[in-house]
Biopython code that builds the backbone (N, CA, C, O; Angstrom):
import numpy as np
from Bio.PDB.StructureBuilder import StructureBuilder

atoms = [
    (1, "UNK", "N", (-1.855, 6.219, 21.854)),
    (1, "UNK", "CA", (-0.660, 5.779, 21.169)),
    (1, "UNK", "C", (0.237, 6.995, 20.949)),
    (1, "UNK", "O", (-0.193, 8.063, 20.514)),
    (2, "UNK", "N", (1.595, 6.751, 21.298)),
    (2, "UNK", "CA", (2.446, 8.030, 20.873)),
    (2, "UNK", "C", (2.772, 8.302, 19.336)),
    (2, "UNK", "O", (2.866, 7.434, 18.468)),
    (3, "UNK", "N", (2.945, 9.837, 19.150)),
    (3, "UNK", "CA", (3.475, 9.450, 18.222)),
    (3, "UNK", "C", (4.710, 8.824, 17.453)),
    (3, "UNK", "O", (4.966, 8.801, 16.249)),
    (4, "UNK", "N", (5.456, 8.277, 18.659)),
    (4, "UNK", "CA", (6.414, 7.562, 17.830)),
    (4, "UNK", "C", (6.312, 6.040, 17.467)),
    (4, "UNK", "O", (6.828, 5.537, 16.469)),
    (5, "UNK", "N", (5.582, 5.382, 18.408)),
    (5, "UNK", "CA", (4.854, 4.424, 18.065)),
    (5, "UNK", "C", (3.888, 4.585, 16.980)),
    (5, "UNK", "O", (4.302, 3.901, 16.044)),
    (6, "UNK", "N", (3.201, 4.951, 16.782)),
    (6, "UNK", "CA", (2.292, 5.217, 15.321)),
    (6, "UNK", "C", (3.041, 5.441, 14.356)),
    (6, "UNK", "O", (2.822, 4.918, 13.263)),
    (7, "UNK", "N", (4.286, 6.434, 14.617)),
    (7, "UNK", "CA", (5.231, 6.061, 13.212)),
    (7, "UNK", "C", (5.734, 5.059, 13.288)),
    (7, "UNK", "O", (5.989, 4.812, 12.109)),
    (8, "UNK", "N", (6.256, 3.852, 14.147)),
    (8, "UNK", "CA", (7.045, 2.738, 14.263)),
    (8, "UNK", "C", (5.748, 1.627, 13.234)),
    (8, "UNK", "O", (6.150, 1.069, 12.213)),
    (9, "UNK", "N", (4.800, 1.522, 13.531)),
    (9, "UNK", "CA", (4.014, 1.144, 13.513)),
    (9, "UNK", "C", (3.341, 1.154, 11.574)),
    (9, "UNK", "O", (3.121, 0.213, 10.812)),
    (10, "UNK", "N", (3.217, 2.538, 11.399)),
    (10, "UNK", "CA", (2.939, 2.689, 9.546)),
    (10, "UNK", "C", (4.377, 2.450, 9.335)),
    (10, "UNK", "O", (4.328, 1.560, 8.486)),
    (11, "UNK", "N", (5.887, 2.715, 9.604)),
    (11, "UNK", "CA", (7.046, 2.004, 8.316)),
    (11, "UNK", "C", (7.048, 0.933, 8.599)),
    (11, "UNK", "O", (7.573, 0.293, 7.689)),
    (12, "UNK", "N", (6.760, 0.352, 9.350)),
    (12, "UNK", "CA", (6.669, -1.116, 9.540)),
    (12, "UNK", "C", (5.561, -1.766, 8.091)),
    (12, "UNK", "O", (5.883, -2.849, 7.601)),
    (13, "UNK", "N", (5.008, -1.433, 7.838)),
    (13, "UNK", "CA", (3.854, -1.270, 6.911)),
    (13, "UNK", "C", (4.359, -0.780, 5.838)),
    (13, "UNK", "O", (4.028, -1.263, 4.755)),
    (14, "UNK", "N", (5.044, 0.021, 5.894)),
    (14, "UNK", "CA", (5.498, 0.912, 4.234)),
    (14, "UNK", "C", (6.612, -0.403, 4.247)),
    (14, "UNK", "O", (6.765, -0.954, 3.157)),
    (15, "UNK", "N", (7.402, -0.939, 5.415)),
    (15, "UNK", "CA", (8.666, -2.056, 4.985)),
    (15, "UNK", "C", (7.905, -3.304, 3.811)),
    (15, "UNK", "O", (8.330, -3.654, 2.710)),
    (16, "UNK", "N", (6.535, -3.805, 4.626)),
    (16, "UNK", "CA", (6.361, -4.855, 4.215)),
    (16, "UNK", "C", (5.748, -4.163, 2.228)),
    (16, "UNK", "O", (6.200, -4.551, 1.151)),
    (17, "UNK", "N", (4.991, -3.435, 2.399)),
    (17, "UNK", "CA", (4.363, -3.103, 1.025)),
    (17, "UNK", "C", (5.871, -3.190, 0.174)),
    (17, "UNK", "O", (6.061, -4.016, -0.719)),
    (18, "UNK", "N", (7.136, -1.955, 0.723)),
    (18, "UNK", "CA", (8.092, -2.242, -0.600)),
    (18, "UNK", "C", (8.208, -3.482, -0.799)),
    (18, "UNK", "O", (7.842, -3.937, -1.883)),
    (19, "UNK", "N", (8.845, -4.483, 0.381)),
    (19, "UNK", "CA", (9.038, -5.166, 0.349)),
    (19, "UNK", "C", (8.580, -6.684, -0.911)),
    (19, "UNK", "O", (9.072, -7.568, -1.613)),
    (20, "UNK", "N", (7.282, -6.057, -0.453)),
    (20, "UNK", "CA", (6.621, -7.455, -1.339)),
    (20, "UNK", "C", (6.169, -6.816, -2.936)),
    (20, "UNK", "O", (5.725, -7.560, -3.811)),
    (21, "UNK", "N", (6.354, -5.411, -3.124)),
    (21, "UNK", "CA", (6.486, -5.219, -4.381)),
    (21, "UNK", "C", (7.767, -5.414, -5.020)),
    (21, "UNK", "O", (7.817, -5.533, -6.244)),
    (22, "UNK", "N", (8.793, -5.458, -4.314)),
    (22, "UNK", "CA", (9.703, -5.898, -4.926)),
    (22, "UNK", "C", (10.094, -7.408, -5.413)),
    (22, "UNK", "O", (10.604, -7.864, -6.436)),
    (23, "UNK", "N", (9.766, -7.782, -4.588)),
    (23, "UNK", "CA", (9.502, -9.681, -4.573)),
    (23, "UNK", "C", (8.448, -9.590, -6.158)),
    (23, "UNK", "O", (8.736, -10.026, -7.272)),
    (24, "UNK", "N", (7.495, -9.035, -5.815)),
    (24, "UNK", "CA", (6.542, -9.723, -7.428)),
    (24, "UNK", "C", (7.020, -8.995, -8.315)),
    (24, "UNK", "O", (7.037, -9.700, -9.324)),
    (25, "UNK", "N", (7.408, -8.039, -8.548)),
    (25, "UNK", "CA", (8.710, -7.658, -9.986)),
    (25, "UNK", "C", (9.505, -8.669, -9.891)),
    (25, "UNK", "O", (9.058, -9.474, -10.708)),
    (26, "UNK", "N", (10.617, -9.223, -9.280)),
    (26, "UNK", "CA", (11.261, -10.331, -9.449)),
    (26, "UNK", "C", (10.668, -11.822, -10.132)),
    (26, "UNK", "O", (11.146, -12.797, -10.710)),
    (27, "UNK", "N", (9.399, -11.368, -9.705)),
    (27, "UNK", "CA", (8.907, -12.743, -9.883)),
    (27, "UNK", "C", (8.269, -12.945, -11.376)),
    (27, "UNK", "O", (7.973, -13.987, -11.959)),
    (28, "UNK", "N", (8.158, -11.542, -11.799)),
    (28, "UNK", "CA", (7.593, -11.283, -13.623)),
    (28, "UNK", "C", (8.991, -10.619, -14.138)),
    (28, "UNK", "O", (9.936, -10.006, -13.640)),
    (29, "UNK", "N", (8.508, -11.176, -15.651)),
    (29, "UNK", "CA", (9.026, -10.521, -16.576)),
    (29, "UNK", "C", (9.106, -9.354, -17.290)),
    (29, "UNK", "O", (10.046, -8.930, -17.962)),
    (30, "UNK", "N", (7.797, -8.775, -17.035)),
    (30, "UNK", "CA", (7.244, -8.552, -17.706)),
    (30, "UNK", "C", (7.032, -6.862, -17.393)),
    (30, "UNK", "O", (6.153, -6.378, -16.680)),
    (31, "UNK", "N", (8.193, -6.059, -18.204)),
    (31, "UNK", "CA", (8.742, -4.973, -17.889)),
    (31, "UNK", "C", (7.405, -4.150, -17.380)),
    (31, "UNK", "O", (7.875, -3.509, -16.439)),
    (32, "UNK", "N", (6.076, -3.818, -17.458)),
    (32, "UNK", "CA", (4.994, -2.896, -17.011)),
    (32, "UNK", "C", (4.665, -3.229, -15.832)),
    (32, "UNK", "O", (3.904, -2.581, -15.114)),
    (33, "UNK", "N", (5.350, -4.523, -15.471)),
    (33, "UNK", "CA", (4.775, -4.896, -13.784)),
    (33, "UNK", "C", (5.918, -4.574, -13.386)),
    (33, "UNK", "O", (5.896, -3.482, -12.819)),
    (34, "UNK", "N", (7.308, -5.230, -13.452)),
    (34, "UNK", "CA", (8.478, -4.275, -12.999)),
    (34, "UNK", "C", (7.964, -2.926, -12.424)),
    (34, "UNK", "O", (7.612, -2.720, -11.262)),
    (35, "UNK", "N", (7.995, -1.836, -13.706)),
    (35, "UNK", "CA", (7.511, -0.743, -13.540)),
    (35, "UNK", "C", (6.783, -0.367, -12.267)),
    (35, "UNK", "O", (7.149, 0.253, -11.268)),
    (36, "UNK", "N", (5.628, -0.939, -12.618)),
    (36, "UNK", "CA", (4.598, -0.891, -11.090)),
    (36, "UNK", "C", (5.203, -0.989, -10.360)),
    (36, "UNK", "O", (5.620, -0.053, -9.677)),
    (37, "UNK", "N", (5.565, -2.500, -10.179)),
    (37, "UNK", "CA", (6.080, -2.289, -9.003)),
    (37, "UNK", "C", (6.994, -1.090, -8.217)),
    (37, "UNK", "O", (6.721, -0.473, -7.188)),
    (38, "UNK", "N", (7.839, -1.024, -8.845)),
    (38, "UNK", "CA", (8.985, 0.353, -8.639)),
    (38, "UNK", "C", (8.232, 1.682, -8.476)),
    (38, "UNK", "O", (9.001, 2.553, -8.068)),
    (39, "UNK", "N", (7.160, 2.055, -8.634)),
    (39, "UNK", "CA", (6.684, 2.672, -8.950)),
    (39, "UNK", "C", (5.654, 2.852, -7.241)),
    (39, "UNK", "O", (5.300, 3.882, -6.667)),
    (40, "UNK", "N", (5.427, 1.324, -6.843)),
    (40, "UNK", "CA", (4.284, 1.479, -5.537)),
    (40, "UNK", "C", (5.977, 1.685, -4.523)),
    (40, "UNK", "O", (5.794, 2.390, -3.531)),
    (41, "UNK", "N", (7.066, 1.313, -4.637)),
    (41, "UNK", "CA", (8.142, 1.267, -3.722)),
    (41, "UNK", "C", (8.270, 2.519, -3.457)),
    (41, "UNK", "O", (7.966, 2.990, -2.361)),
    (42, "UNK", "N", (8.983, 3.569, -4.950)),
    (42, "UNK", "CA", (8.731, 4.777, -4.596)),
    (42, "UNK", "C", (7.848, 5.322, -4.021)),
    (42, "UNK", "O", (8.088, 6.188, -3.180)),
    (43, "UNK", "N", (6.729, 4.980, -4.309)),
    (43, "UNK", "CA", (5.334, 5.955, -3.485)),
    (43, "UNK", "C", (5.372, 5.309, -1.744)),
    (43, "UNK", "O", (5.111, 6.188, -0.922)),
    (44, "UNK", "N", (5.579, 4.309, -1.316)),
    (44, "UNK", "CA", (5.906, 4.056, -0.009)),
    (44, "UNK", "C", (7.513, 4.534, 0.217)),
    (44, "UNK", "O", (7.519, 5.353, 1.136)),
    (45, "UNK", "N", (8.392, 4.386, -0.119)),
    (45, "UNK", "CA", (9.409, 5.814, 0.493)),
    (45, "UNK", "C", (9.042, 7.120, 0.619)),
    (45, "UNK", "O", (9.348, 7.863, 1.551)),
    (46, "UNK", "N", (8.344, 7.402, -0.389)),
    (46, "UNK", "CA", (8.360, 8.913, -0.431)),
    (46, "UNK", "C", (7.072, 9.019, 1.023)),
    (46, "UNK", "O", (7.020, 10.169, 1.458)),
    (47, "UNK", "N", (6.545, 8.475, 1.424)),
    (47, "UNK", "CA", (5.599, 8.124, 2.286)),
    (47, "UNK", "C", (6.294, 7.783, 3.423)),
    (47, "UNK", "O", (5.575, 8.091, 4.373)),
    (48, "UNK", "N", (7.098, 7.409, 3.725)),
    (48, "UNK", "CA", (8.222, 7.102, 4.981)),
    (48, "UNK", "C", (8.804, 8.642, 5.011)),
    (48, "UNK", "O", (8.656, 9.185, 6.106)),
    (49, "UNK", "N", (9.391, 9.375, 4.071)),
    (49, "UNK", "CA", (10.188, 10.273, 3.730)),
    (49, "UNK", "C", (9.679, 11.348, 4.558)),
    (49, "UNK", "O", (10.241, 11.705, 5.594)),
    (50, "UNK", "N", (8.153, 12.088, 3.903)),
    (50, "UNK", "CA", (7.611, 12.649, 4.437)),
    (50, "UNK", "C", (7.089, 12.307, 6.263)),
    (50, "UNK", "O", (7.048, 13.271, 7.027)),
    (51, "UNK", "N", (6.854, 11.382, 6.604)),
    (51, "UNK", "CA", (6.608, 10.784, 7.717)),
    (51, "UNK", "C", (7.556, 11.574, 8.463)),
    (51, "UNK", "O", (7.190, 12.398, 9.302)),
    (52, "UNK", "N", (9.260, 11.254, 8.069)),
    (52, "UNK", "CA", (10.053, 11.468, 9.127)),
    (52, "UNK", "C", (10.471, 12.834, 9.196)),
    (52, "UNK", "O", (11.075, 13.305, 10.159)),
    (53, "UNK", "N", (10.144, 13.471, 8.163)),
    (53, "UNK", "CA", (9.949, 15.109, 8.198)),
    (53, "UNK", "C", (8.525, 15.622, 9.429)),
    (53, "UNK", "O", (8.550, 16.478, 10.314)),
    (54, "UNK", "N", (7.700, 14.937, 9.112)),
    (54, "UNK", "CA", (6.833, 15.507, 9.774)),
    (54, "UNK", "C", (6.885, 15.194, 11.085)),
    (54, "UNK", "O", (6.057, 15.844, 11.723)),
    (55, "UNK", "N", (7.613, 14.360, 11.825)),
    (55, "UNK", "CA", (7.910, 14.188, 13.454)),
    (55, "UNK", "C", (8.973, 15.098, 13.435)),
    (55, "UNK", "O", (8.861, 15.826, 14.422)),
    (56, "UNK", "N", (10.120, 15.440, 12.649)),
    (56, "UNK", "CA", (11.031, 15.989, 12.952)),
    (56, "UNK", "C", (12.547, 15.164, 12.934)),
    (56, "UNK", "O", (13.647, 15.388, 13.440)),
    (57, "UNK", "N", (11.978, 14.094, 12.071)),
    (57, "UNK", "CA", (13.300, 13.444, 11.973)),
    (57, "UNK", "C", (14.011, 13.601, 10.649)),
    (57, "UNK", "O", (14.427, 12.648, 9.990)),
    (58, "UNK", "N", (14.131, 14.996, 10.274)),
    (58, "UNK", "CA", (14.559, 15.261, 8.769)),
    (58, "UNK", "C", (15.914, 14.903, 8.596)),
    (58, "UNK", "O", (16.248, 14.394, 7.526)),
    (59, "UNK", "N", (16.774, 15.099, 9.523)),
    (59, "UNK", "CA", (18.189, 15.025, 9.828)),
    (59, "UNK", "C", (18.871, 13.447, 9.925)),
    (59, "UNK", "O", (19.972, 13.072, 10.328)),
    (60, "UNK", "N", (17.743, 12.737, 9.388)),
    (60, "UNK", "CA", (18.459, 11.587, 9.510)),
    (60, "UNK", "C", (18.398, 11.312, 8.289)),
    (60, "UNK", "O", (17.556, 11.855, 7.574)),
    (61, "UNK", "N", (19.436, 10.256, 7.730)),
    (61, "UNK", "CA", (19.607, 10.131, 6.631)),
    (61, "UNK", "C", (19.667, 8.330, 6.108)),
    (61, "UNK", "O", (20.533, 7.477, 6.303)),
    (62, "UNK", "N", (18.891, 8.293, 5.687)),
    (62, "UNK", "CA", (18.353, 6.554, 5.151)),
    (62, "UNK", "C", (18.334, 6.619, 3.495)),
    (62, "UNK", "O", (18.052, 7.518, 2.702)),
    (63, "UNK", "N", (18.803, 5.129, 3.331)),
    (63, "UNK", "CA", (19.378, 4.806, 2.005)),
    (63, "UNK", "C", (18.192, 3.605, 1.713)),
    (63, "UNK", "O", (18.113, 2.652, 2.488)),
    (64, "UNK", "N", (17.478, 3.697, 0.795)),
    (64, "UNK", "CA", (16.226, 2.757, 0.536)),
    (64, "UNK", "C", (17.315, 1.608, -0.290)),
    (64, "UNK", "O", (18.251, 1.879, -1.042)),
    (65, "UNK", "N", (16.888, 0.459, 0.086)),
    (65, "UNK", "CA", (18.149, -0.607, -0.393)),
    (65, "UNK", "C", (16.965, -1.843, -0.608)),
    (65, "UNK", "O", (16.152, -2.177, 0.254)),
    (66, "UNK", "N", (17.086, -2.436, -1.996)),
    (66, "UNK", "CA", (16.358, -3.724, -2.272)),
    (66, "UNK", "C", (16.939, -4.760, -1.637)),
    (66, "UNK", "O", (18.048, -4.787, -1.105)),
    (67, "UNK", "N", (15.859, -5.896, -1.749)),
    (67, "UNK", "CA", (16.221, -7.291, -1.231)),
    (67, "UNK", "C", (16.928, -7.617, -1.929)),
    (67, "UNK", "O", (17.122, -8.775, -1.556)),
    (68, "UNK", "N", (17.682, -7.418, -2.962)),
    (68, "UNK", "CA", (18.581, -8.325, -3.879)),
    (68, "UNK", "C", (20.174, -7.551, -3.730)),
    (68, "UNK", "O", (21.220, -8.010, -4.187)),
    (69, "UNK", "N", (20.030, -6.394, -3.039)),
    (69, "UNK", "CA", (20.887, -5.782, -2.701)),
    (69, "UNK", "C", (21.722, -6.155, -1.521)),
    (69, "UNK", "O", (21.045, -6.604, -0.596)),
    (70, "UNK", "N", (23.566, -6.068, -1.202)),
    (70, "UNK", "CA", (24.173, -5.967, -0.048)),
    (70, "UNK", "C", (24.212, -4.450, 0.547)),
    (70, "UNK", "O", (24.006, -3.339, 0.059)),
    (71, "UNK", "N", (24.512, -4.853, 1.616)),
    (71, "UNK", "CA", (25.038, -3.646, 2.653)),
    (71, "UNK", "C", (26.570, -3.858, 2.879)),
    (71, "UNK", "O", (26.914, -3.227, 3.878)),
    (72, "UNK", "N", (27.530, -4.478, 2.340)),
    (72, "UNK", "CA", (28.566, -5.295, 2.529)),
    (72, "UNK", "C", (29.461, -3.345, 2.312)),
    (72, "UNK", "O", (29.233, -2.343, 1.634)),
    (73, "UNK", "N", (30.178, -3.646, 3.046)),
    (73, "UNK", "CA", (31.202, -2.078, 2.539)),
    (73, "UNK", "C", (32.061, -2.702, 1.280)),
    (73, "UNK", "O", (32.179, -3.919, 1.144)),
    (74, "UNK", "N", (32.594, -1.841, 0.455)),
    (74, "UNK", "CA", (33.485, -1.888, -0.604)),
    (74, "UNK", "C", (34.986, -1.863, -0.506)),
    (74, "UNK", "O", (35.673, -1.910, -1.526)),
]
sb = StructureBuilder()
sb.init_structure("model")
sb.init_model(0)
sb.init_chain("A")
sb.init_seg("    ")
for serial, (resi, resn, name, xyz) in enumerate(atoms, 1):
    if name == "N":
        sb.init_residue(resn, " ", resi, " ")
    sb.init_atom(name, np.array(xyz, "f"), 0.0, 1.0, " ", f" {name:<3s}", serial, name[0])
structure = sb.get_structure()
């Protein structure tokens, strides 16, 4: 496996983990799971982050954006 496939492959994986931690904060009230949650999102960016440093893709620049969020320009 290359390594760019093996990285394609774990953010694909770090997508779905934020992903669905963000979904079950939405889905509680209950500000200490919020927390968590936000908390496992950060630790999978910062886990993508490092990733793309370590192939050499430091120079690119990505904006971590929730599901409840647009991309719409202003």
């Amino acid at each position: 496996m290359s390594d760019d496939l093996f990285f394609h492959s774990i953010n694909n994986q770090l997508a779905v983990v934020m992903g669905n931690a963000e979904l079950l904060g939405l889905k509680f009230d209950n500000r200490k799971t919020q927390e968590t949650c936000r908390e496992i999102q950060a630790a999978a960016s910062k886990i993508n982050k490092l990733m793309y440093e370590y192939i050499g893709h430091n120079g690119v620049h990505r904006n971590t954006m929730g599901l409840t969020q647009t991309n719409s320009p202003s």
